[in-house]
C-alpha positions in Angstrom: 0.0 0.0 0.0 3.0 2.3 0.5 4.3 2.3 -2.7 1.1 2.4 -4.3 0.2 6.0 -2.1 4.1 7.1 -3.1 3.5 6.4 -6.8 -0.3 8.6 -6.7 1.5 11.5 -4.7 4.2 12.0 -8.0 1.4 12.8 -10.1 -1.2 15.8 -9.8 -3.6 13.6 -11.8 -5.9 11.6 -10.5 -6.1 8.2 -10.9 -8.8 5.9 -12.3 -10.3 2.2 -12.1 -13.0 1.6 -13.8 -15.9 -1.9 -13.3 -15.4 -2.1 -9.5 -19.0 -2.9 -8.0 -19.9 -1.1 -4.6 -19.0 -3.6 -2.2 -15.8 -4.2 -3.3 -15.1 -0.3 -3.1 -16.2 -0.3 0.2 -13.8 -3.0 0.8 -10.9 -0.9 -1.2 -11.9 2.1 0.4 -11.6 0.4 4.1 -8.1 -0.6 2.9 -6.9 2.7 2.4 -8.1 4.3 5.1 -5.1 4.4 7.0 -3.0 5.7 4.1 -2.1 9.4 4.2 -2.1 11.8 1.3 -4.8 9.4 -0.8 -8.9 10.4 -1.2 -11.0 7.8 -2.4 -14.7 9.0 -4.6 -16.6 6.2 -6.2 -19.4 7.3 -9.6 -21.2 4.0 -11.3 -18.4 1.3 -10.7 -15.3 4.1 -11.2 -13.3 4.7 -8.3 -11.1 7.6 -8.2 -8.0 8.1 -6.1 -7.0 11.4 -5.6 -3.6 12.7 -4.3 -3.7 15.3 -1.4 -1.3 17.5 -0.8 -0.4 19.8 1.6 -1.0 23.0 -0.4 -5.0 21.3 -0.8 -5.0 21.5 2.8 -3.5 24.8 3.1 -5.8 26.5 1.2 -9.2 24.5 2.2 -8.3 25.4 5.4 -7.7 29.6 4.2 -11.1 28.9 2.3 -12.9 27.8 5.3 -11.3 31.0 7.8 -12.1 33.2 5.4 -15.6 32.5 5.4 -15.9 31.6 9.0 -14.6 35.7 9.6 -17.4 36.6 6.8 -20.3 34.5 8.3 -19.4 35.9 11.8 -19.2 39.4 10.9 -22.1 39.6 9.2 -23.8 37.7 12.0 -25.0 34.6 10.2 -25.8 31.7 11.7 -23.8 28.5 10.5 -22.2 25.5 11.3 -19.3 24.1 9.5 -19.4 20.1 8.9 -16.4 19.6 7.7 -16.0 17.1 4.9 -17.9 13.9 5.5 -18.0 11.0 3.7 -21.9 11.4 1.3 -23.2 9.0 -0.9 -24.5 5.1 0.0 -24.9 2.1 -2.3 -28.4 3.7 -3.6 -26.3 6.6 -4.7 -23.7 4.4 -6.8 -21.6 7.7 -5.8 -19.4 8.4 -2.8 -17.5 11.8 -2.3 -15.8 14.0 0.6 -16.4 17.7 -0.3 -13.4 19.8 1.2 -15.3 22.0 3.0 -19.1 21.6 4.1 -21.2 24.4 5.8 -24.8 24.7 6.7 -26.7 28.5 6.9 -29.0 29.5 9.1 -29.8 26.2 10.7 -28.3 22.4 11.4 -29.6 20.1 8.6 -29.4 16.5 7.7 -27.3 17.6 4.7 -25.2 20.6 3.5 -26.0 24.1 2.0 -22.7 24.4 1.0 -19.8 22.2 -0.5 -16.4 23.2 -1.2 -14.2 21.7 -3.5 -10.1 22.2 -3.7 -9.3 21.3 -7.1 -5.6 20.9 -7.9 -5.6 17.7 -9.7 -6.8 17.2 -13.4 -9.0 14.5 -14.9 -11.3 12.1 -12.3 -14.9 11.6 -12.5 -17.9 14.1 -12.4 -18.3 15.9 -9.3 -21.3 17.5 -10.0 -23.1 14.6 -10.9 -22.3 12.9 -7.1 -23.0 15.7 -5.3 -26.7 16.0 -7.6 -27.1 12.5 -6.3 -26.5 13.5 -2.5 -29.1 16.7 -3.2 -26.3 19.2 -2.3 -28.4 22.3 -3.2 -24.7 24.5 -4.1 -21.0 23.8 -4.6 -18.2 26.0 -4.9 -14.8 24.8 -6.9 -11.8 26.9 -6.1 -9.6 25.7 -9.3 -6.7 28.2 -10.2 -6.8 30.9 -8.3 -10.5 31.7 -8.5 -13.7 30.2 -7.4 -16.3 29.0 -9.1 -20.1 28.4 -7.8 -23.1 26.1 -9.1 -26.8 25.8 -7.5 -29.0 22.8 -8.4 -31.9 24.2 -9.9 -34.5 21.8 -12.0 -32.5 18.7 -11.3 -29.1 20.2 -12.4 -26.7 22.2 -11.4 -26.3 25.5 -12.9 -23.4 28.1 -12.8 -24.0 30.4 -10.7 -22.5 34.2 -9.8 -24.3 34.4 -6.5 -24.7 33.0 -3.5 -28.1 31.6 -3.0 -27.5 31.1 0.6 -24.7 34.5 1.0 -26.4 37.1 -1.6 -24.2 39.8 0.2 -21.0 37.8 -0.1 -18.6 39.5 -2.3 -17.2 36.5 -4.2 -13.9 39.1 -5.8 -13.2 40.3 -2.8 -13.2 36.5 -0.8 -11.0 35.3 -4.2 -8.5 38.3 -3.2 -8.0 37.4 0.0 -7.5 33.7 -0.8 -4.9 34.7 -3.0 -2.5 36.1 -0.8 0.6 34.1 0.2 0.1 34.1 3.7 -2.8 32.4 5.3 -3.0 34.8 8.3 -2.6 38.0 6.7 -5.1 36.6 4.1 -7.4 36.3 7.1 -6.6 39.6 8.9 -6.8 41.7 6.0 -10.0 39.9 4.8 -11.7 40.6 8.1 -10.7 44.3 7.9 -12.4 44.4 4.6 -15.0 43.3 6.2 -15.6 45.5 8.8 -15.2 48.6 6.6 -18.2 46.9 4.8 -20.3 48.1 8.0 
């Protein structure tokens, strides 16, 4: 198993394996539970192995402080849920969004999922998080983020938050951007207050 995780973390793609049924990705996915660095997702028999690295972590975590300071300026009500394993064997689809948050009120399932994307290829994420009935998800890919509501069964790009209308995406994709996570934060929350 520790060659196999060394020879995923060389790469910034992600890897694929394609006709696996569900129980034996839950059996694959039990096996590498223990090994650092490595995400499993699972779409219609198509597992996808995803290498993690520490700049992923670096900036879900600046992504999730960032909006932590907004939310609590602002005086919303929220409750972050981290990244939990969704999808069951009804589902055919299993994912870990980055960054999960709920607005205005605990609920069985997220308002909000965030998605780090530093790796190329891998299977839809859209399409599992349609199947968990995550009603928006935000991919920050290159610098910038981008946001998508499901709306008529599909999801659809959006430039607005349905759930932050007052959020100023620029000014959040600024603040990301800067080199240093707690300057990023400080300055961000200065922005913030001059908002008032």
């Amino acid at each position: 198993m520790a060659l196999a995780s060394a020879a995923i973390q060389q790469t910034n793609q992600s890897s694929l394996i394609e006709g696996v049924p569900w129980d034996s990705f839950e059996a694959i996915e039990a096996a590498f539970s223990e090994v650092a660095g490595i995400r499993l997702a699972y779409l219609d028999g198509v597992i996808e192995l995803m290498p993690i690295s520490n700049e992923h972590e670096e900036l879900k975590s600046t992504l999730g402080l960032l909006l932590s300071a907004y939310l609590r300026a602002k005086g919303i009500r929220f409750y972050a849920r981290g990244g939990p394993s969704l999808g069951q064997k009804e589902d055919a689809a299993r994912r870990q969004p980055d960054e999960s948050y709920n607005i205005g009120a605990k609920k069985d399932r997220a308002d909000i999922a965030i998605e780090i994307v530093l790796t190329s290829g891998g299977i839809d994420k859209l399409e599992c998080y349609k199947r968990f009935g995550i009603p928006e998800v935000w991919f920050w890919q290159e610098g910038s983020l981008r946001l998508y509501a499901l709306q008529e069964g599909d999801y659809r790009q959006i430039f607005v938050s349905q759930f932050l209308p007052t959020l100023d995406l620029e000014k959040l994709v600024a603040a990301a951007n800067l080199p240093d996570q707690y300057d990023a934060v400080t300055e961000y929350m200065g922005t913030i207050s001059r908002e008032k």
